[in-house]
C-alpha positions in Angstrom: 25.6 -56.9 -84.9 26.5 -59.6 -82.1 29.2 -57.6 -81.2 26.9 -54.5 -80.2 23.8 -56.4 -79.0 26.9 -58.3 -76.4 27.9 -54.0 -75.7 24.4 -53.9 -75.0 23.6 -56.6 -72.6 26.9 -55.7 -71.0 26.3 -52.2 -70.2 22.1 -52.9 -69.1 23.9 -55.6 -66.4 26.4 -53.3 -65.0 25.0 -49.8 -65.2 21.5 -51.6 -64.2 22.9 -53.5 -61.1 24.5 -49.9 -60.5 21.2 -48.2 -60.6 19.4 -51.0 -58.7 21.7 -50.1 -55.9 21.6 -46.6 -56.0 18.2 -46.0 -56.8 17.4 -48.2 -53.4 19.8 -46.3 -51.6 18.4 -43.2 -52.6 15.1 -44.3 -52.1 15.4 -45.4 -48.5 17.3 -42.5 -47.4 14.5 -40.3 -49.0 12.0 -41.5 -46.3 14.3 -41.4 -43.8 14.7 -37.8 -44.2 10.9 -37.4 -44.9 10.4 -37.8 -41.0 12.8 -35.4 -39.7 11.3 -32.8 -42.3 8.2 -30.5 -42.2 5.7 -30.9 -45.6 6.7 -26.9 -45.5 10.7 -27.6 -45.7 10.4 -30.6 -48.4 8.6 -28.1 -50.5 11.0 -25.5 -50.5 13.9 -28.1 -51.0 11.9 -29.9 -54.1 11.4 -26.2 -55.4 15.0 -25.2 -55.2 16.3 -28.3 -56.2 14.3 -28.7 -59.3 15.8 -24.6 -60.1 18.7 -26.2 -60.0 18.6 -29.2 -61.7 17.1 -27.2 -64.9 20.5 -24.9 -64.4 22.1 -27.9 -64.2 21.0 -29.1 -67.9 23.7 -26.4 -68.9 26.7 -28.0 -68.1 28.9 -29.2 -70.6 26.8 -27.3 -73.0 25.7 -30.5 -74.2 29.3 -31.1 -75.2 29.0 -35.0 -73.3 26.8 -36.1 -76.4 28.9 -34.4 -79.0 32.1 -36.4 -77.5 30.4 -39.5 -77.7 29.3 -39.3 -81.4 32.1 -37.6 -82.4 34.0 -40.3 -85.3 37.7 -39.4 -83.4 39.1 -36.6 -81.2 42.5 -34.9 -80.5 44.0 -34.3 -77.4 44.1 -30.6 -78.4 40.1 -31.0 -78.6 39.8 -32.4 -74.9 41.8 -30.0 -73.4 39.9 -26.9 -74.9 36.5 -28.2 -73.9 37.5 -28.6 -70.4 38.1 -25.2 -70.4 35.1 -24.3 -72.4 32.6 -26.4 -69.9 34.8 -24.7 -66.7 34.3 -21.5 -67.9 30.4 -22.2 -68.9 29.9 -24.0 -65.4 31.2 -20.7 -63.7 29.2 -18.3 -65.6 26.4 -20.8 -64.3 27.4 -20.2 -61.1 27.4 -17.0 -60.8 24.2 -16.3 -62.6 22.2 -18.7 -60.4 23.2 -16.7 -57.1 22.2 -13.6 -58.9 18.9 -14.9 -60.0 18.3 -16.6 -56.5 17.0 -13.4 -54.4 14.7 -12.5 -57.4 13.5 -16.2 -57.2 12.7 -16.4 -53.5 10.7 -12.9 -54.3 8.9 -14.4 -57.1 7.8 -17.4 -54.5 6.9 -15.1 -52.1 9.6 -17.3 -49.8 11.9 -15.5 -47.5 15.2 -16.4 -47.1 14.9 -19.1 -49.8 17.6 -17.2 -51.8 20.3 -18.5 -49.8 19.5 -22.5 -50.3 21.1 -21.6 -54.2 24.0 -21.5 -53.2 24.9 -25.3 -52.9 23.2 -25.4 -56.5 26.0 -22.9 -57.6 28.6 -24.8 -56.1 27.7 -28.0 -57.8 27.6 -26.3 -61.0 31.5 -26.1 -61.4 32.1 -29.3 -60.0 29.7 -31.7 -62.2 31.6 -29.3 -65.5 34.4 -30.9 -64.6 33.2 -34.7 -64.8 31.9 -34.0 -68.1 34.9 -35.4 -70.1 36.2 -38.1 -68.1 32.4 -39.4 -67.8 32.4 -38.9 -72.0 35.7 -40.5 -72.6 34.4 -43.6 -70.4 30.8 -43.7 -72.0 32.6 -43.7 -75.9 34.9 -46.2 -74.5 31.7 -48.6 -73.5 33.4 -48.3 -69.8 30.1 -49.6 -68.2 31.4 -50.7 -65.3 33.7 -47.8 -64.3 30.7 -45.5 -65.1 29.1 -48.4 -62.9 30.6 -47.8 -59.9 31.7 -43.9 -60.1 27.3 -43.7 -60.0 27.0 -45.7 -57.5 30.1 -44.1 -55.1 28.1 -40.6 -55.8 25.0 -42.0 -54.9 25.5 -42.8 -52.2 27.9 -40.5 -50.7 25.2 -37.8 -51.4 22.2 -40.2 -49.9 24.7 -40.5 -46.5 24.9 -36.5 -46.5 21.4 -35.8 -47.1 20.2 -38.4 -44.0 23.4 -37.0 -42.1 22.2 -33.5 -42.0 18.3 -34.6 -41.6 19.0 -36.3 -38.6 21.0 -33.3 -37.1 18.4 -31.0 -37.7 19.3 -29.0 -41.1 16.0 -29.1 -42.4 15.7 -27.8 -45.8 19.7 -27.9 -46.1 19.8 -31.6 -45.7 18.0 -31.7 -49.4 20.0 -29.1 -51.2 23.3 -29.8 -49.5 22.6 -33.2 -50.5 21.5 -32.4 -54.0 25.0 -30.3 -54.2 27.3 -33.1 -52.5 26.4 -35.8 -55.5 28.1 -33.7 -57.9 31.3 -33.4 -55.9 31.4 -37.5 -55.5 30.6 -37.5 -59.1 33.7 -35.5 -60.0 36.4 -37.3 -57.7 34.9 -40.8 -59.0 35.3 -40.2 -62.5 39.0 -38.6 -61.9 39.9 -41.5 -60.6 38.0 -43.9 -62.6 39.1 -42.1 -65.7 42.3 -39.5 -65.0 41.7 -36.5 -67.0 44.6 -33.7 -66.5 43.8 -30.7 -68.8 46.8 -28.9 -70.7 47.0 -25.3 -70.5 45.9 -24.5 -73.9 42.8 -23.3 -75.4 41.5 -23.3 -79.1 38.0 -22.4 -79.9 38.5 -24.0 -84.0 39.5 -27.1 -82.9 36.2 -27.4 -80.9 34.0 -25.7 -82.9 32.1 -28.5 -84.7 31.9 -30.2 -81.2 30.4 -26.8 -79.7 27.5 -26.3 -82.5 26.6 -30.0 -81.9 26.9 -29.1 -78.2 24.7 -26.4 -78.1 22.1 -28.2 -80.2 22.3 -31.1 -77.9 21.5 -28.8 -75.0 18.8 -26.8 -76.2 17.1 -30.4 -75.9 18.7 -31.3 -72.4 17.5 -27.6 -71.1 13.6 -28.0 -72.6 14.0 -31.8 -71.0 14.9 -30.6 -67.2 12.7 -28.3 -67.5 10.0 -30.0 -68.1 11.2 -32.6 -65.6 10.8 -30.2 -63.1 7.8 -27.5 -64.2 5.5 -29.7 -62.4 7.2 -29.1 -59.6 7.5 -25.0 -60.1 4.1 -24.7 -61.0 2.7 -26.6 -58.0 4.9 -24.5 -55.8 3.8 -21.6 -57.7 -0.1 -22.4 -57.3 -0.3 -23.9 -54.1 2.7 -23.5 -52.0 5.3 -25.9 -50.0 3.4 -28.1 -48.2 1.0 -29.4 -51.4 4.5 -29.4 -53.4 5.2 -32.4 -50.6 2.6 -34.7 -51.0 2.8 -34.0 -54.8 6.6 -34.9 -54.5 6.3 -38.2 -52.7 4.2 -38.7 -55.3 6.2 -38.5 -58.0 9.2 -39.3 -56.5 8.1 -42.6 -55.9 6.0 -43.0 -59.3 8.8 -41.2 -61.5 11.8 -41.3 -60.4 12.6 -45.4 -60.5 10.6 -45.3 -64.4 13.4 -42.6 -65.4 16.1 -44.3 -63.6 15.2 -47.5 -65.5 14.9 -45.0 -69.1 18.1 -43.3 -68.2 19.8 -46.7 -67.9 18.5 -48.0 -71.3 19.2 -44.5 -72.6 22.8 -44.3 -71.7 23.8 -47.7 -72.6 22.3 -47.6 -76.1 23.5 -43.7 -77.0 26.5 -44.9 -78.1 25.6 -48.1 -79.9 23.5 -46.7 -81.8 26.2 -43.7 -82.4 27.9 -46.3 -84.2 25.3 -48.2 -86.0 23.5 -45.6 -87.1 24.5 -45.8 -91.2 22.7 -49.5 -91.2 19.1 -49.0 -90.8 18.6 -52.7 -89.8 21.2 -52.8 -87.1 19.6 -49.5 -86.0 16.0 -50.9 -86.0 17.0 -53.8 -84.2 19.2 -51.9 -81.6 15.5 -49.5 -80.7 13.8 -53.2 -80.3 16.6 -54.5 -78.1 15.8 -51.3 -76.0 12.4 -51.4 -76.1 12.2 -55.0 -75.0 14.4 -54.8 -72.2 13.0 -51.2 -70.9 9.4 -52.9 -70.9 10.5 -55.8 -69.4 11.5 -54.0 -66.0 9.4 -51.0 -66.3 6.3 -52.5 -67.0 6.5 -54.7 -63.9 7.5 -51.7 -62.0 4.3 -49.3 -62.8 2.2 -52.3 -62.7 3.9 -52.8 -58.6 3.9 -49.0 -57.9 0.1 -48.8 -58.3 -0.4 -51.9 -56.3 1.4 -50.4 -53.7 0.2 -47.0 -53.9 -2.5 -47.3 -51.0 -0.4 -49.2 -48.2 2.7 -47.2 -48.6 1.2 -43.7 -48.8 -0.5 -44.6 -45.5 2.9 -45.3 -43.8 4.9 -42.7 -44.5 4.2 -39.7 -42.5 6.4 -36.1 -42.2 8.7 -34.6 -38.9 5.3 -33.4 -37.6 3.3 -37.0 -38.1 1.4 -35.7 -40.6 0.3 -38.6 -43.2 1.2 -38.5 -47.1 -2.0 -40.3 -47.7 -3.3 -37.4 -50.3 -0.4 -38.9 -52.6 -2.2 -42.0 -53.7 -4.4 -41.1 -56.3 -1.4 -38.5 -57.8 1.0 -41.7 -57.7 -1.2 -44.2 -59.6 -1.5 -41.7 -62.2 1.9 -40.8 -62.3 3.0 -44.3 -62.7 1.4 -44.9 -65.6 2.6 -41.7 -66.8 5.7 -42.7 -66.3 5.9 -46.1 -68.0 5.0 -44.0 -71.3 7.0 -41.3 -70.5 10.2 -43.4 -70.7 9.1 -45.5 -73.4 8.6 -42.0 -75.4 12.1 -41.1 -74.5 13.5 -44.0 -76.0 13.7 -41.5 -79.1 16.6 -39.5 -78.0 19.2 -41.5 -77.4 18.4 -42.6 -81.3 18.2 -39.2 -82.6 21.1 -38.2 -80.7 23.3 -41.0 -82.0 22.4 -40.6 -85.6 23.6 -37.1 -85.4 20.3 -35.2 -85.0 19.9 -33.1 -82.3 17.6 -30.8 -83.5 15.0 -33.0 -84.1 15.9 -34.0 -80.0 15.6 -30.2 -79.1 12.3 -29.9 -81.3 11.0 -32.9 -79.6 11.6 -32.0 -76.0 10.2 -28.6 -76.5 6.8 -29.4 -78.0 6.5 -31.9 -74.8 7.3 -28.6 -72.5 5.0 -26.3 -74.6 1.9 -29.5 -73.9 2.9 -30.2 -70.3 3.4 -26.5 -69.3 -0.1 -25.5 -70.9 -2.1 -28.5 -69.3 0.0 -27.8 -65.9 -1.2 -24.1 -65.9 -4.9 -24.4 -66.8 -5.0 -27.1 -64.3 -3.4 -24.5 -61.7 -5.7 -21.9 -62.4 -9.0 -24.6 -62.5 -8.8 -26.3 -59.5 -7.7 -26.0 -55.7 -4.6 -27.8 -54.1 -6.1 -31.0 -53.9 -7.9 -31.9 -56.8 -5.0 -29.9 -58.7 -2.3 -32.2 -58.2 -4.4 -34.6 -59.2 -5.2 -33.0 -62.2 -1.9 -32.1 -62.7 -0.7 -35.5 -62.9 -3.3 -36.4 -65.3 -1.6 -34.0 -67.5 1.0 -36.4 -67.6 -0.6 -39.0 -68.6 -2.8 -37.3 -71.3 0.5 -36.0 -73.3 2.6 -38.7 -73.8 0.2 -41.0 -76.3 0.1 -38.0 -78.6 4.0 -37.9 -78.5 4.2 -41.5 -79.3 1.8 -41.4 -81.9 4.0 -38.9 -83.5 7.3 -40.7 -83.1 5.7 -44.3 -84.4 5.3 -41.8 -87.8 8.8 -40.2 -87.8 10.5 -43.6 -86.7 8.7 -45.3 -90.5 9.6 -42.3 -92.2 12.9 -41.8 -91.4 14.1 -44.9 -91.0 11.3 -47.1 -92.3 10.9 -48.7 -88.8 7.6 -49.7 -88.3 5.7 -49.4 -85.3 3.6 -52.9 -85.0 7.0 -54.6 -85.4 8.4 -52.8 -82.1 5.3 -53.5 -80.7 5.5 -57.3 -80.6 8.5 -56.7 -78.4 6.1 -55.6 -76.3 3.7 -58.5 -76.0 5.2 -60.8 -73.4 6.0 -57.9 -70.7 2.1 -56.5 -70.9 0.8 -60.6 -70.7 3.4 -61.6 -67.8 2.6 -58.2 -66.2 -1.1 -58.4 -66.6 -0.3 -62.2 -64.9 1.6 -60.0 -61.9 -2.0 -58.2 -61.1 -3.5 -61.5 -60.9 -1.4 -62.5 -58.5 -1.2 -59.8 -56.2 -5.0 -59.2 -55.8 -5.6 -63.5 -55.6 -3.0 -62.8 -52.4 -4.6 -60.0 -51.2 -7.6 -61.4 -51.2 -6.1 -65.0 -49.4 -3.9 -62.5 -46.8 -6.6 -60.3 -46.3 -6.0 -57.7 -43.0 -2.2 -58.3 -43.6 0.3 -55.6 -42.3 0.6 -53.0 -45.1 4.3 -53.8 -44.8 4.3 -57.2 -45.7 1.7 -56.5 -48.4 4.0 -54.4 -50.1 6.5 -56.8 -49.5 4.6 -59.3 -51.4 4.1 -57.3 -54.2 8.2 -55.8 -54.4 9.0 -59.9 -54.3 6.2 -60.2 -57.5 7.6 -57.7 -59.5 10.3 -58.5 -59.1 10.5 -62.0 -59.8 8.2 -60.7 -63.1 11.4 -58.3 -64.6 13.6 -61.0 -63.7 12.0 -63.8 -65.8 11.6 -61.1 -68.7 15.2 -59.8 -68.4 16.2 -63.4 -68.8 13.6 -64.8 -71.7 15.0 -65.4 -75.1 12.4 -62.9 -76.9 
């Protein structure tokens, strides 16, 4: 077990330094581009971008999770799923610029039809970093996959801000979106050269296919759901609410998941391969849960803190404030620390070869997040609905973890108060974090919002860095 609690540690360092970087990146450039854009234009970007990535979620065909459980693969294998994802990804493609006028009818949006067409491009492009991203994930590559994530990220942040500044408007979000999956692709080719052979046999692939399409039956309920929010905000209230909900979950989500997906993808294939010992399992899911808690407990804990001061400050290309985001954000943040915590779950199911209890999973959390989402729509006004709406988040995810803590002892006889003491020294030293950021509020009262958010980036951070690096 040394030897894959050491794959562990090495893949959290790499792929999390590698998200650290990106994520900030990303981040920065966001609210850069947030004041050369109208709350009406960031709407209709978040709307098609979220279209896109749940057409996204079809790539592969889930076919990346099948390679990395898979107990061996031929070459014959490798080179008739490339051809099997290219010619998914194209069907993709093509169906998302059909679909795209009907979609800017059903909005009520004019001319939003032709923003899809970056989303179809990208669709070809990501199916062809499938395998060489696979290969590299089954071969604990960490720090190849390391830096082809954080070559994309970037490149795509340096579009987006690039296009912003010259006035694109709505096109320096999807073109953005789009250009990540082209940096993604010429990355892993040559972090990982892949050179398909002209051959093509559905048999040797078919085992790999069924587990596939299992697999993405759960990815496509989980982008969805990632994104219905956003669709049924859009839906209900139009662009410019969609904008101030999106800062608002952009800045309460979006590090939480980034942190989840991190955990997520270094342990898929650990526990891939521990999976027949139920005590190398268990203690692989606490290793996880220890280490996501220790960064993303910190991290909601700091995003409510610095709800107030940094919703006040950042404003849109007409100076309008986002200050309607705060309440939204606090909620979301504690939404979110659950929400990856919940998600935990897959990567586990997934290795272990069960994928339909992944898919079953992801659509019950759909069917509760989509039926809260839409009574809230029809309940309340713009204002107090994206509110409510984000309370929706926060009401379903204890109910999915109650659940889980009973499938995780009867499955695999892991019970839930023993995970749960992994969790006792991240809630004290974050409970220890508040503390301190109110006693220095209240010592530095009237300070610049800037340097009070400053104060409490430093405090979190200094918080997951102490937990990362206890002996627990």
């Amino acid at each position: 077990m040394s030897a894959h609690r050491q794959h562990l540690r090495r893949g959290f360092n790499w792929l999390g330094g590698a998200m650290i970087v990106a994520k900030a990146t990303d981040f920065g450039t966001i609210l850069i581009v947030l004041l050369y854009l109208t709350k009406q234009q960031l709407g209709i970007a978040s709307l098609v971008v979220a279209i896109g990535t749940v057409i996204e979620a079809l790539d592969g065909l889930g076919t990346n999770a099948a390679l990395v459980q898979a107990p061996s693969l031929s070459r014959l294998q490798l080179d008739s799923l490339f051809w099997f994802i290219a010619g998914a990804a194209l069907l993709a493609a093509v169906a998302t610029m059909l679909a795209a006028p009907w979609i800017g009818a059903a909005y009520g949006l004019g001319g939003m039809a032709a923003y899809f067409l970056p989303i179809a491009v990208k669709q070809p492009l990501v199916g062809a970093a499938v395998i060489p991203l696979a290969i590299m994930s089954r071969e604990l590559q960490y720090e190849r996959i390391a830096v082809v994530n954080v070559c994309s990220t970037t490149g795509a942040a340096l579009t987006r801000i690039g296009l912003a500044v010259a006035g694109a408007g709505v096109w320096a979000i999807v073109v953005g979106y789009a250009a990540s999956g082209l940096y993604t692709l010429i990355g892993a080719l040559v972090a990982k050269p892949f050179r398909p052979g002209l051959r093509f046999s559905l048999p040797a692939i078919s085992p790999l296919v069924r587990f596939g399409l299992r697999a993405t039956t759960s990815s496509l309920f989980e982008q969805t759901f990632n994104n219905v929010d956003y669709l049924i905000v859009g839906w209900f209230y139009g662009p410019a609410p969609l904008a101030v909900y999106r800062v608002a979950f952009d800045v309460a989500m979006q590090p939480a998941l980034a942190v989840g997906t991190l955990i997520n993808r270094t342990a898929l294939p650990v526990f891939a391969r521990v999976a027949a010992v139920r005590e190398h399992l268990a203690q692989t899911l606490a290793w996880s849960l220890r280490r996501l808690a220790a960064v993303g407990a910190p991290l909601a804990a700091a995003t409510v803190l610095a709800a107030a001061p940094l919703t006040a400050l950042i404003h849109d290309g007409a100076g309008h404030s986002y200050a309607a985001a705060r309440v939204p954000l606090e909620i979301l943040a504690a939404a979110a620390l659950l929400r990856v915590i919940s998600q935990l779950i897959y990567p586990l199911a997934l290795g272990a070869g069960r994928p339909r209890t992944v898919a079953r999973l992801s659509g019950v959390t759909l069917l509760l997040l989509a039926s809260g989402m839409l009574i809230a729509g029809f309940a309340f006004s713009a204002r107090v609905g994206i509110v409510a709406i984000a309370v929706v988040w926060l009401a379903v995810y204890p109910l999915l973890l109650l659940w889980e803590a009973r499938y995780l002892r009867r499955r695999w006889n892991i019970r839930a108060r023993d995970l749960a003491r992994t969790l006792l020294l991240p809630i004290v030293s974050t409970g220890a974090l508040v503390l301190i950021v109110e006693a220095g509020r209240f010592m530095f009262a009237g300070a610049h919002q800037r340097v009070e958010i400053g104060m409490i980036v430093v405090a979190a951070a200094l918080t997951s860095v102490g937990l990362v690096g206890a002996r627990q």
